[in-house]
C-alpha positions as a Markdown table, in Angstrom:
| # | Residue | x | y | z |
|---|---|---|---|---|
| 1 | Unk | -26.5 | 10.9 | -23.6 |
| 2 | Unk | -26.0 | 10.1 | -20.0 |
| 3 | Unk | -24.6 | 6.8 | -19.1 |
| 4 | Unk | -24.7 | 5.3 | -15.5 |
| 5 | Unk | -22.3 | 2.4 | -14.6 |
| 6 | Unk | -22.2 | 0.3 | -11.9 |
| 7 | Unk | -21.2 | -3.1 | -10.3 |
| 8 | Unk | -22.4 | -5.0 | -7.1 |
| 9 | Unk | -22.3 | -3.3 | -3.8 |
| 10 | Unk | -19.3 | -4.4 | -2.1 |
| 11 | Unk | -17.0 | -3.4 | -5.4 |
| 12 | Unk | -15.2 | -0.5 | -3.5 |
| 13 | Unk | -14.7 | -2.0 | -0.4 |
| 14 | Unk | -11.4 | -3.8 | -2.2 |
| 15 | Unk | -9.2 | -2.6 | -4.8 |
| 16 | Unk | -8.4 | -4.9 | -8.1 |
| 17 | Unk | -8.1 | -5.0 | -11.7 |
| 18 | Unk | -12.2 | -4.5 | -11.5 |
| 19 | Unk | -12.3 | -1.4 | -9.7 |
| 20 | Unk | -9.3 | 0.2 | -11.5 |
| 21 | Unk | -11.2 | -0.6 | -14.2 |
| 22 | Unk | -14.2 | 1.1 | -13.7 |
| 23 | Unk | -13.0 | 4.1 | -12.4 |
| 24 | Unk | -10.5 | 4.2 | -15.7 |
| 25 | Unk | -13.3 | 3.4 | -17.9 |
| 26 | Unk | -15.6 | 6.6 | -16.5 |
| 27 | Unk | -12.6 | 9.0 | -16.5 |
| 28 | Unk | -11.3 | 8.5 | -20.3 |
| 29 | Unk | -15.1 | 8.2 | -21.4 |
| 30 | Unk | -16.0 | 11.6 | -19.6 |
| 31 | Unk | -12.8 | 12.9 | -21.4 |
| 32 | Unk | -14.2 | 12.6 | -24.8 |
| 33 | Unk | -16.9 | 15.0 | -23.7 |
| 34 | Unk | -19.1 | 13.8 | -26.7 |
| 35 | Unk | -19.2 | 11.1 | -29.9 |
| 36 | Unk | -20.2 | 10.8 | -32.8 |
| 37 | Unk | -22.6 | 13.8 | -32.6 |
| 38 | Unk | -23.8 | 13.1 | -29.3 |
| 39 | Unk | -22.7 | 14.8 | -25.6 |
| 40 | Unk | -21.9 | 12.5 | -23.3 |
| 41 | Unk | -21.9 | 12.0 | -19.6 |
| 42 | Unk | -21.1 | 9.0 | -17.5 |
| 43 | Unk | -21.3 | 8.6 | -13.7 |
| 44 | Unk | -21.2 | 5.8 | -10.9 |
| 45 | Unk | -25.0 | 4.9 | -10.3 |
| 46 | Unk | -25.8 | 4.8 | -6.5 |
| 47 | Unk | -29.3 | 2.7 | -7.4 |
| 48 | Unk | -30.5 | 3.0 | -3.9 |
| 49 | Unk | -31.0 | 6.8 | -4.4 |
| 50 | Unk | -31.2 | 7.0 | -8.2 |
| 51 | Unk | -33.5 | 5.4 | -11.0 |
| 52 | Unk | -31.9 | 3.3 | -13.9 |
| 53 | Unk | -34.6 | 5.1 | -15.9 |
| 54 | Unk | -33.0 | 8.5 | -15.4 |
| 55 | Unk | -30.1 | 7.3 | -18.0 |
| 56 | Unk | -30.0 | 6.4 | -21.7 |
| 57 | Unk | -27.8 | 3.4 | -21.1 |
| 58 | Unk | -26.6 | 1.1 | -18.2 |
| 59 | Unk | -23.4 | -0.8 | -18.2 |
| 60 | Unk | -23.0 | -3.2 | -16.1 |
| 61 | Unk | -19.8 | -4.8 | -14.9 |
| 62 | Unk | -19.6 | -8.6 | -13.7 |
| 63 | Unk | -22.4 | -11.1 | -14.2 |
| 64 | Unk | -22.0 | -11.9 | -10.5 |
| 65 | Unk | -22.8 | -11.3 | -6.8 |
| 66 | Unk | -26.7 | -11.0 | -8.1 |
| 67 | Unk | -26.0 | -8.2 | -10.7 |
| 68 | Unk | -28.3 | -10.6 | -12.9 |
| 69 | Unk | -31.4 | -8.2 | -11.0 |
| 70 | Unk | -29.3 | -5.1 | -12.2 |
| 71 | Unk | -30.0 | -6.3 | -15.6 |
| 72 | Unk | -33.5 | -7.4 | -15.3 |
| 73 | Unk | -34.8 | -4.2 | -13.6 |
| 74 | Unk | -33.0 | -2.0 | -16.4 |
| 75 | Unk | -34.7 | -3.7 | -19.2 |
| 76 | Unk | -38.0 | -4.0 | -17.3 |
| 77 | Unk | -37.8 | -0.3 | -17.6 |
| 78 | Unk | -36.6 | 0.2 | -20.8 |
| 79 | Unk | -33.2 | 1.1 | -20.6 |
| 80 | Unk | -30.7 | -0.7 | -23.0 |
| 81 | Unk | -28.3 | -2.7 | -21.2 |
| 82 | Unk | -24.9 | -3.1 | -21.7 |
| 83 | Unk | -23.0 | -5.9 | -19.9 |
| 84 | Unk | -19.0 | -6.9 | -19.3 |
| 85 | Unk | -19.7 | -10.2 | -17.8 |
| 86 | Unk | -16.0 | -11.1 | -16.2 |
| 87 | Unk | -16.2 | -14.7 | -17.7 |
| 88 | Unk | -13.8 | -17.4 | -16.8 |
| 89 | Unk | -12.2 | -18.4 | -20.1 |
| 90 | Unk | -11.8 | -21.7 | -18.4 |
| 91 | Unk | -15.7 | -22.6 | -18.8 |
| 92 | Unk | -16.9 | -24.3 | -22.0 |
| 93 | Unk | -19.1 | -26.0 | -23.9 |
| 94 | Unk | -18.9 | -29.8 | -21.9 |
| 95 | Unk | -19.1 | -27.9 | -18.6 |
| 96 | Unk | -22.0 | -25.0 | -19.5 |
| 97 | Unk | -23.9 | -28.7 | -20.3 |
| 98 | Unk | -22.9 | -30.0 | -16.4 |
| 99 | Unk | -23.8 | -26.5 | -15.1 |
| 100 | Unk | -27.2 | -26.5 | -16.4 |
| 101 | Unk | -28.1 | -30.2 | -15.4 |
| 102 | Unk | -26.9 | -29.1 | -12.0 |
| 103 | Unk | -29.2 | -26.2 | -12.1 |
| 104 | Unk | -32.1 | -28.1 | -13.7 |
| 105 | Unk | -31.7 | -30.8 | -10.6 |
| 106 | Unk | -31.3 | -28.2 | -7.8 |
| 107 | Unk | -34.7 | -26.2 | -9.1 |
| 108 | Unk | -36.4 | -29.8 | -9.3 |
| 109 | Unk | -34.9 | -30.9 | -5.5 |
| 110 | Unk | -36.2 | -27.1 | -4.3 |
| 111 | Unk | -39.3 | -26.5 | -6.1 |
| 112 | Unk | -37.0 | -23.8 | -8.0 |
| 113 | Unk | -36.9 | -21.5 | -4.5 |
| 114 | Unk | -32.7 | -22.1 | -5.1 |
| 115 | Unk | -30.9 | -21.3 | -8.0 |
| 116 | Unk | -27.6 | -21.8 | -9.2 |
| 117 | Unk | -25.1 | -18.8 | -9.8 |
| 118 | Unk | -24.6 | -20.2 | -13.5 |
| 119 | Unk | -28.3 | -19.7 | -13.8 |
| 120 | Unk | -28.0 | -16.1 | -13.1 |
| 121 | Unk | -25.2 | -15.3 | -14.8 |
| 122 | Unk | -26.7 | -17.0 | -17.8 |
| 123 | Unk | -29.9 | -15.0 | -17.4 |
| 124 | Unk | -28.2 | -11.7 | -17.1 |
| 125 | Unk | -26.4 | -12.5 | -20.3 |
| 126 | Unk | -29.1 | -13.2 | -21.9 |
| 127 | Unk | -31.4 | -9.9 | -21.0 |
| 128 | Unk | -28.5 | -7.5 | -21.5 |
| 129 | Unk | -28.8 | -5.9 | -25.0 |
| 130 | Unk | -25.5 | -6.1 | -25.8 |
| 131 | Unk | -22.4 | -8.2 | -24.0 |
| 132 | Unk | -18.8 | -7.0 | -24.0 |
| 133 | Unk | -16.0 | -9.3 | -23.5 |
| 134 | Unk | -12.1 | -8.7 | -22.7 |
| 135 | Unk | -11.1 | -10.7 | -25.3 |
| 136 | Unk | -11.9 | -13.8 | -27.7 |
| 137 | Unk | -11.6 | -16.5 | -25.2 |
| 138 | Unk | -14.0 | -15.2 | -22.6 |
| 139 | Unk | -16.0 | -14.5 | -26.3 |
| 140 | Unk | -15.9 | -17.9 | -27.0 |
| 141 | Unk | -16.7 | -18.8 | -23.5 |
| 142 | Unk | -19.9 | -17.0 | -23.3 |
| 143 | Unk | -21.0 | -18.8 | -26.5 |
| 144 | Unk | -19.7 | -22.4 | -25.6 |
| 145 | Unk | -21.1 | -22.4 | -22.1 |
| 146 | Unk | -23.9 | -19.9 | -21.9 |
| 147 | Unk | -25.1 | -20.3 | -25.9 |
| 148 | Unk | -25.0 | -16.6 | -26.7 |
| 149 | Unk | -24.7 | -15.8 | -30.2 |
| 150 | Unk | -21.7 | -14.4 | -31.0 |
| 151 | Unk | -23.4 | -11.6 | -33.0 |
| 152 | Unk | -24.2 | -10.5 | -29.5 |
| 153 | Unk | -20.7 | -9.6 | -28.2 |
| 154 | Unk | -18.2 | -7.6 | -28.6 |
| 155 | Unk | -14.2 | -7.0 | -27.8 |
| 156 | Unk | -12.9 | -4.4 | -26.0 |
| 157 | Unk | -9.9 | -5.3 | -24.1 |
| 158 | Unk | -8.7 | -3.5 | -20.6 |
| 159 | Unk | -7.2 | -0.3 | -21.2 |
| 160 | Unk | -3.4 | 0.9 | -19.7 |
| 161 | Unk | -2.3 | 3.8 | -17.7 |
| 162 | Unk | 0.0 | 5.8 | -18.8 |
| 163 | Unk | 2.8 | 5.9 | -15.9 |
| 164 | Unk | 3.6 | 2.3 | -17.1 |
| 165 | Unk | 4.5 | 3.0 | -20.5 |
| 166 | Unk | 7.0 | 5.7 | -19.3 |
| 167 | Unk | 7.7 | 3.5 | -15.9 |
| 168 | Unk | 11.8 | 3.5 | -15.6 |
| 169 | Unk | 13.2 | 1.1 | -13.0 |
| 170 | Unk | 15.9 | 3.0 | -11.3 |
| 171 | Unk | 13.9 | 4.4 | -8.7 |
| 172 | Unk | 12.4 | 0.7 | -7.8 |
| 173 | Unk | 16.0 | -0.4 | -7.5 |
| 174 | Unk | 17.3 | 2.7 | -5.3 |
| 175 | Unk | 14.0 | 1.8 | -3.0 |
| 176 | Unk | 14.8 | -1.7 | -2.9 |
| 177 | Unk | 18.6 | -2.7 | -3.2 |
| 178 | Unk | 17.2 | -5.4 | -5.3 |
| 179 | Unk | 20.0 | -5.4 | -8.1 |
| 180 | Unk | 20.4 | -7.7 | -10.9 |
| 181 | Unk | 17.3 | -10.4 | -12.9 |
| 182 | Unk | 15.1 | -11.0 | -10.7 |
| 183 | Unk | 11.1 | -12.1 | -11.5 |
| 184 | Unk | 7.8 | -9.7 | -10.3 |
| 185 | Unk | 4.4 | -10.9 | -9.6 |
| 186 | Unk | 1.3 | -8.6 | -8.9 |
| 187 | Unk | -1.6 | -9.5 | -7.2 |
| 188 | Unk | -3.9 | -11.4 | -5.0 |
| 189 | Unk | -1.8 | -14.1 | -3.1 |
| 190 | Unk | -3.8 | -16.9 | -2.8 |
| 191 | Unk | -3.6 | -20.7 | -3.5 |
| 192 | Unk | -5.2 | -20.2 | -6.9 |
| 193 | Unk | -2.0 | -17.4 | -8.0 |
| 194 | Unk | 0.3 | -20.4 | -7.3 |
| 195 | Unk | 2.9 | -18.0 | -5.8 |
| 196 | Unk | 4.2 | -21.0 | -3.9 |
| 197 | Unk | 5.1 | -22.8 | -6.7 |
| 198 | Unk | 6.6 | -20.0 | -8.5 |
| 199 | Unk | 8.1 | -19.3 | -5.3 |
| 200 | Unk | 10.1 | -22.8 | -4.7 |
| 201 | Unk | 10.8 | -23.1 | -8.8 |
| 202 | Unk | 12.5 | -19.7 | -8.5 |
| 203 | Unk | 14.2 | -20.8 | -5.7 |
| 204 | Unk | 15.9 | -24.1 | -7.2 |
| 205 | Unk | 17.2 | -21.2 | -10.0 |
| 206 | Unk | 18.3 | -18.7 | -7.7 |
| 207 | Unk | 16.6 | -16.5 | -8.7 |
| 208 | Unk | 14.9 | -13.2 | -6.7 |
| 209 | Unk | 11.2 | -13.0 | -6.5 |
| 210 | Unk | 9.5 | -10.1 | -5.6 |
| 211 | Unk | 5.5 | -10.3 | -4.7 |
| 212 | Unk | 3.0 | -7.3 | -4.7 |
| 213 | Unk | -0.4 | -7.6 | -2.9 |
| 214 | Unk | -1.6 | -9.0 | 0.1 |
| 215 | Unk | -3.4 | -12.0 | 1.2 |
| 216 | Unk | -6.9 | -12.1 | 2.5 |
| 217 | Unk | -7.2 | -13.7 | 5.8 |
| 218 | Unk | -8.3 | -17.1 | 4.8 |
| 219 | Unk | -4.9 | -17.0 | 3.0 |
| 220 | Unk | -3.0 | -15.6 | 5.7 |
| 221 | Unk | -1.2 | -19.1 | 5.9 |
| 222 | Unk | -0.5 | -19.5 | 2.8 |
| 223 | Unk | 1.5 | -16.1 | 2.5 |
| 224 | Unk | 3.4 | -17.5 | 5.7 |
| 225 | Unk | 4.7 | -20.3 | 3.7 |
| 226 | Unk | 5.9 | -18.1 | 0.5 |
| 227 | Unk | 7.7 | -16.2 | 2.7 |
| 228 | Unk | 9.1 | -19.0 | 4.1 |
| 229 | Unk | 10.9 | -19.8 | 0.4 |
| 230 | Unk | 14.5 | -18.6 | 0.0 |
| 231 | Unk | 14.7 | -15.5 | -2.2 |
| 232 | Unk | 11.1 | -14.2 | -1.6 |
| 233 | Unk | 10.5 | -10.6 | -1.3 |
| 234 | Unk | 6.9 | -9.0 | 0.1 |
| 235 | Unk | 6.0 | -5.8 | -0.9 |
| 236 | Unk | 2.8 | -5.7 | 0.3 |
| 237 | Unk | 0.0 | -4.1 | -1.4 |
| 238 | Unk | 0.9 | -0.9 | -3.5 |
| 239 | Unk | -1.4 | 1.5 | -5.0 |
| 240 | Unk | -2.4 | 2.0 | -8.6 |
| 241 | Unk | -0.9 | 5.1 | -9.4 |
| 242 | Unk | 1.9 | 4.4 | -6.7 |
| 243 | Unk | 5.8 | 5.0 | -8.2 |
| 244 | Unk | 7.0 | 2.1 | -6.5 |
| 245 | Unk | 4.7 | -0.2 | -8.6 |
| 246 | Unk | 5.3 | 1.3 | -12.3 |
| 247 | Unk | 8.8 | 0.9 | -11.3 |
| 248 | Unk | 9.1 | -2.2 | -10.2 |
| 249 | Unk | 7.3 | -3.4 | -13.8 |
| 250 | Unk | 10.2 | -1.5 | -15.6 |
| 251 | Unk | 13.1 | -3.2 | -13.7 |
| 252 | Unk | 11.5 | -6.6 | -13.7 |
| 253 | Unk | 13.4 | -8.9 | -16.3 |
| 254 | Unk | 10.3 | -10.9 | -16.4 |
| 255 | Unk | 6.3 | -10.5 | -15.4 |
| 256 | Unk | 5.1 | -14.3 | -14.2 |
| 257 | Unk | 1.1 | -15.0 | -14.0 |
| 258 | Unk | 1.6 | -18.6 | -13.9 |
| 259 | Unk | -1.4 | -19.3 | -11.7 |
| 260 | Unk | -5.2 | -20.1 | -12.8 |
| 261 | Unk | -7.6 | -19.0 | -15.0 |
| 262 | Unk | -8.4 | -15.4 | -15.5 |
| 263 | Unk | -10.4 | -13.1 | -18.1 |
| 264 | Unk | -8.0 | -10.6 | -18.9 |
| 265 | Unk | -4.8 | -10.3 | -16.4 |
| 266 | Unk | -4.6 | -6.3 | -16.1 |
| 267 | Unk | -0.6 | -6.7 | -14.3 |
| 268 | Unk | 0.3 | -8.3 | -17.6 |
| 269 | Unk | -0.7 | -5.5 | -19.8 |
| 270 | Unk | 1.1 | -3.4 | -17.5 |
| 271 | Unk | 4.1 | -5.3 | -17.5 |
| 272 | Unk | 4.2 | -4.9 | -21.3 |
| 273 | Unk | 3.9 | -1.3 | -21.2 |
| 274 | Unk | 6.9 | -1.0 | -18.9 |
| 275 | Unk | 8.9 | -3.1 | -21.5 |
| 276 | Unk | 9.0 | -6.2 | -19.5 |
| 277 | Unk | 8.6 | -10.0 | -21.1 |
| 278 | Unk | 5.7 | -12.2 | -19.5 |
| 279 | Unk | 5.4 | -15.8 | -18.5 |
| 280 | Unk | 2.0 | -16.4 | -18.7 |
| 281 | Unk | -1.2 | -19.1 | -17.8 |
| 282 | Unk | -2.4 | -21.1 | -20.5 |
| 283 | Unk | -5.7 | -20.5 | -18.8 |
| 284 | Unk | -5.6 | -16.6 | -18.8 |
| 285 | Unk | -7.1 | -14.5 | -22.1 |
| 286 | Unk | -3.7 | -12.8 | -23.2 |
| 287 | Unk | -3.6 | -12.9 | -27.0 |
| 288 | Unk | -2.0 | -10.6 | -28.4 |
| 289 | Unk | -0.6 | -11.1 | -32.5 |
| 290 | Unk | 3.2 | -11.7 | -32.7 |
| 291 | Unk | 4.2 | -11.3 | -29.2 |
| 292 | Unk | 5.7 | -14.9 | -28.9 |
| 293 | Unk | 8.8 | -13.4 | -28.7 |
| 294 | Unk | 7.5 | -11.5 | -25.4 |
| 295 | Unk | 5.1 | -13.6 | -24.3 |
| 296 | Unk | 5.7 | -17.1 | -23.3 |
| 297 | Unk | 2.5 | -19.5 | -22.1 |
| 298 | Unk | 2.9 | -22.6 | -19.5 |
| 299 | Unk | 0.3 | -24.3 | -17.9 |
| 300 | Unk | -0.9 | -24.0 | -14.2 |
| 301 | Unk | 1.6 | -26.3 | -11.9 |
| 302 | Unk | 3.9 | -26.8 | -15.0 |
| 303 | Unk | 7.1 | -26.0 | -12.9 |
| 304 | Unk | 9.6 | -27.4 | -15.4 |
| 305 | Unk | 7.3 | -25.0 | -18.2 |
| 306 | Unk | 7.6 | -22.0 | -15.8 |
| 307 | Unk | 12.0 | -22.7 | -15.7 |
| 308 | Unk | 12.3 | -23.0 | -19.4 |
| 309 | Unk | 9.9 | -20.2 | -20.1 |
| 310 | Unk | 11.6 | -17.7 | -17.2 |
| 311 | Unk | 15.4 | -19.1 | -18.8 |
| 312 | Unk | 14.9 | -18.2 | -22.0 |
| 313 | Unk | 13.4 | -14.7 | -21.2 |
| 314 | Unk | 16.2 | -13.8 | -18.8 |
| 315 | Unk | 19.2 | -15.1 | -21.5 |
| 316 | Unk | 17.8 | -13.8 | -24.3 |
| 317 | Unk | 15.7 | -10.8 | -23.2 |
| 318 | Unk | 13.6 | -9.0 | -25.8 |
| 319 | Unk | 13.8 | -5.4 | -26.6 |
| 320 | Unk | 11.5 | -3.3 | -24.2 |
| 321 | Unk | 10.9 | -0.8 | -26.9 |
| 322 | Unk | 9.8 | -3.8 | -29.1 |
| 323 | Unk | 7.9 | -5.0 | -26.0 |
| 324 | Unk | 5.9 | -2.0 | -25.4 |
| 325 | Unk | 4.8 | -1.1 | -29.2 |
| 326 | Unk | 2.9 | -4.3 | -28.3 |
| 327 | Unk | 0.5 | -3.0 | -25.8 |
| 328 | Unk | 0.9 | 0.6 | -27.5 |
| 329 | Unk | -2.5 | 1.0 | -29.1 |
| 330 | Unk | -4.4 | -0.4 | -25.2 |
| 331 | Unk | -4.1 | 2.9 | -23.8 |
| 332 | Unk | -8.1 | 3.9 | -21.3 |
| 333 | Unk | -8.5 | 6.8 | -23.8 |
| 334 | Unk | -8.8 | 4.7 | -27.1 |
| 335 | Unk | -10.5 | 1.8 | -25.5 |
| 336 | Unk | -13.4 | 4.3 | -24.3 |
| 337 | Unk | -13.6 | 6.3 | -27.6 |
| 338 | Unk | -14.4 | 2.3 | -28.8 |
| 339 | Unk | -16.9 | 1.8 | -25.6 |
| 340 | Unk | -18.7 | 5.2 | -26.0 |
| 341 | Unk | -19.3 | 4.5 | -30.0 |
| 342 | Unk | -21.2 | 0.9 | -28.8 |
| 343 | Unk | -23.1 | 3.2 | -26.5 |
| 344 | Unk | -24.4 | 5.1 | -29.1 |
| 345 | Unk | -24.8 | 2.4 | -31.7 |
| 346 | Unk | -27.1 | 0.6 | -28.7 |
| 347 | Unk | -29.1 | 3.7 | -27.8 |
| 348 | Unk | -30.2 | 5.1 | -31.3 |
| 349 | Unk | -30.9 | 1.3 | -32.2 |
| 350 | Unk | -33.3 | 0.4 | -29.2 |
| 351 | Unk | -36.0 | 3.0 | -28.7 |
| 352 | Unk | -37.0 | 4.1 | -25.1 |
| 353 | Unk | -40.3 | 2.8 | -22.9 |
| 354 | Unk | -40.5 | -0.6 | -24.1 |
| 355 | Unk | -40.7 | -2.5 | -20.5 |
| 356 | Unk | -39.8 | -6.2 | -20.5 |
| 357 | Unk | -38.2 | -6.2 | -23.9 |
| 358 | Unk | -35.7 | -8.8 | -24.3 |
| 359 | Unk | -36.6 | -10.2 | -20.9 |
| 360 | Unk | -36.0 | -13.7 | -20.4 |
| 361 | Unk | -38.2 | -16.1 | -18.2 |
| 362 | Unk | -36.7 | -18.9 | -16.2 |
| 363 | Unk | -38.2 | -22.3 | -17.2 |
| 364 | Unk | -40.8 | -23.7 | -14.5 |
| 365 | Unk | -40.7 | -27.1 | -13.1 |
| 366 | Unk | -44.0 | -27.5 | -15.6 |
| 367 | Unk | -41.6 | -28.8 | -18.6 |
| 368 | Unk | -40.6 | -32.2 | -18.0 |
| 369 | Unk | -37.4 | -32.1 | -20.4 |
| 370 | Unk | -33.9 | -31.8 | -19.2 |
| 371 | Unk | -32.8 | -28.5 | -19.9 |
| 372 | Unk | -29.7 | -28.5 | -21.8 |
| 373 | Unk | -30.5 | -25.7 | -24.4 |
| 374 | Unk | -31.7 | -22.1 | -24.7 |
């Protein structure tokens, strides 16, 4: 069974949580050499020099950046689909219903030449054979705003490398000189991260902050002023498989994501494997069964949320072995031993050579109803 996966063009010209995992993904899924009865090989597709109808199966990754034509051209040649759409947990059912007025005005104001991104998204979503979600709020997400069944997607969260389960934080400290509490964030620094405010509310506690990433350069002001805040350390951007980074998640006394939405926030899994407690968004998809005593959610700008929360982790600190068993089953291996059995589930379910099956058509300016339904 060969597999091909792929995303939109730019992907690799950055590195994030996407591209970590995708690579990940193909690695631990070419490990397993076969399932359930059936060999199997997965590879990046480069689709301007191969066919999607040389594979048994495409998966796609993100809904965006026009992969809805990924989708469509698949299926138009008979290959089963398979799609992780990277949905915002913060969309639901009242704004899917604004999002497709909107669309149904702009194709009426531009004699449908323009379309919205929701409208592709949504298309993609519905065309792909199967969907795959991070976790049950971008699940419920899908269904609220896009009206997918929920019959039609599955969970399978990010997976975890293994240097951050055995991350120790002695060498992070011996790099540094940073002794004693102090609070890690990992990431994009941008407006939306709110780094500022965790900045100046760690500041008023006296408390170290230490930031890994780096701004783009529409953001390059922003990162000024963070830096400006007393008690602020930049790290700059560190690689994925870099030391420095495992370590500093091990001798973190807490992980803070306090910022906006997000699907599933890859640094916080990580942070959990090294042992370390997380102050999290009420808008990022981190649900994980009994880890209040690990996990603690504020909302976005909630600075007096983010003081209790960080207080409480740092005077009563959990145990990291306690911490860890959380995340202990999210390792790439087992997450892609999950993936590969969907594959084949799809494949032997949906025979070959049947062109334009499942294909959706976009509604023409000919109804005179407002769309508000599938």
């Amino acid at each position: 069974m060969r597999i091909g996966i792929l995303s939109y063009p730019m992907l690799f010209q950055r590195e994030g949580s996407l591209q970590i995992q995708i690579r990940e993904t193909i690695r631990s899924l070419n490990r397993l050499h076969g399932i359930d009865g059936e060999a199997l090989s997965v590879e990046l597709v480069d689709p301007c020099r191969g066919r999607f109808d040389a594979y048994d199966l495409i998966h796609v990754f993100a809904a965006v950046h026009g992969n809805h034509r990924i989708v469509e051209v698949a299926t138009e040649l008979g290959v089963p689909v398979v799609l992780s759409p990277l949905i915002s947990p913060g969309w639901n059912r009242s704004s899917g219903t604004r999002a497709r007025v909107a669309d149904r005005l702009l194709g009426n104001l531009t004699a449908w030449n323009v379309e919205t991104s929701y409208a592709q998204t949504r298309r993609a979503l519905q065309v792909a054979t199967l969907i795959v979600a991070l976790g049950e709020a971008e699940k419920r997400a899908i269904g609220e705003a896009f009206l997918v069944p929920a019959a039609r997607v599955r969970v399978f969260p990010n997976g975890i490398s293994p240097q951050f389960f055995n991350a120790d934080g002695a060498y992070f400290r011996a790099r540094t000189g940073i002794e004693g509490p102090f609070v890690l964030m990992v990431g994009a620094i941008a407006p939306h991260k709110d780094q500022l405010g965790m900045a100046h509310a760690l500041s008023e506690m006296a408390l170290p902050f230490v930031l890994v990433g780096e701004a783009q350069e529409r953001d390059q002001d922003y990162l000024a002023q963070v830096r400006q805040v007393r008690g602020v350390t930049c790290l700059g951007k560190l690689r994925h498989d870099d030391q420095l980074l495992a370590s500093a998640f091990a001798a973190a006394a807490v992980f803070a994501l306090p910022g906006q939405t997000e699907v599933q926030p890859m640094p916080a899994l990580e942070a959990l494997a090294a042992g370390t407690p997380v102050v999290n968004s009420s808008g990022s998809d981190l649900t994980i069964a009994n880890a209040g005593f690990a996990i603690r959610t504020v909302a976005p700008g909630d600075t007096s949320g983010i003081k209790r929360a960080v207080l409480g982790l740092i005077e009563e600190p959990p145990k990291r072995a306690a911490v860890r068993s959380l995340v202990s089953e999210l390792t790439w291996d087992r997450i892609a031993e999950r993936i590969a059995r969907c594959y084949v589930e799809v494949v032997r379910a949906r025979p070959r050579g049947a062109p334009g099956a499942g294909l959706v058509q976009r509604e023409t300016p000919s109804s005179s109803r407002l769309y508000t339904g599938p």
